[in-house]
N, C-alpha and C positions, 0 to 999 in steps of 0.2 A: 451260481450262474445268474440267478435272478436280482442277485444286490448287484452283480457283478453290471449288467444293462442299466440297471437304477444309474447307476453312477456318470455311465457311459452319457446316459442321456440329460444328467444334470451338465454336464462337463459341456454337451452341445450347446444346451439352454443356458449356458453364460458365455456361451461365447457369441449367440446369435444376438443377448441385451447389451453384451460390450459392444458387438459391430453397429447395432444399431443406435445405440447413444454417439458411438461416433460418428455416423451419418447423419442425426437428427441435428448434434451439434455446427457438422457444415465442413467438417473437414475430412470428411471418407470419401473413399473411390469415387461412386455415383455423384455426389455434390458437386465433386470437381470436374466430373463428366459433364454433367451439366451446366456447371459453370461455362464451360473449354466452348461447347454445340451452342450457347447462347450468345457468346462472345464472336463467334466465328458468322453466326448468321445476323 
């Protein structure tokens, strides 16, 4: 049970440094969100 959460929680922690190297890089959600709200105003 306890490796069993280990794992769980590594699995989160690569998915939050994938999402976020994709945002940092300029082409995730928010960047485009922001891109869209800067362009419009």
């Amino acid at each position: 049970m306890n490796f069993n959460l280990s794992e769980k929680k590594k699995k989160i922690l690569l998915i939050i440094v994938v999402v976020a190297a994709i945002e940092f890089s300029g082409y995730g959600f928010f960047a485009t969100l922001f891109r869209l709200i800067k362009s419009v105003s």
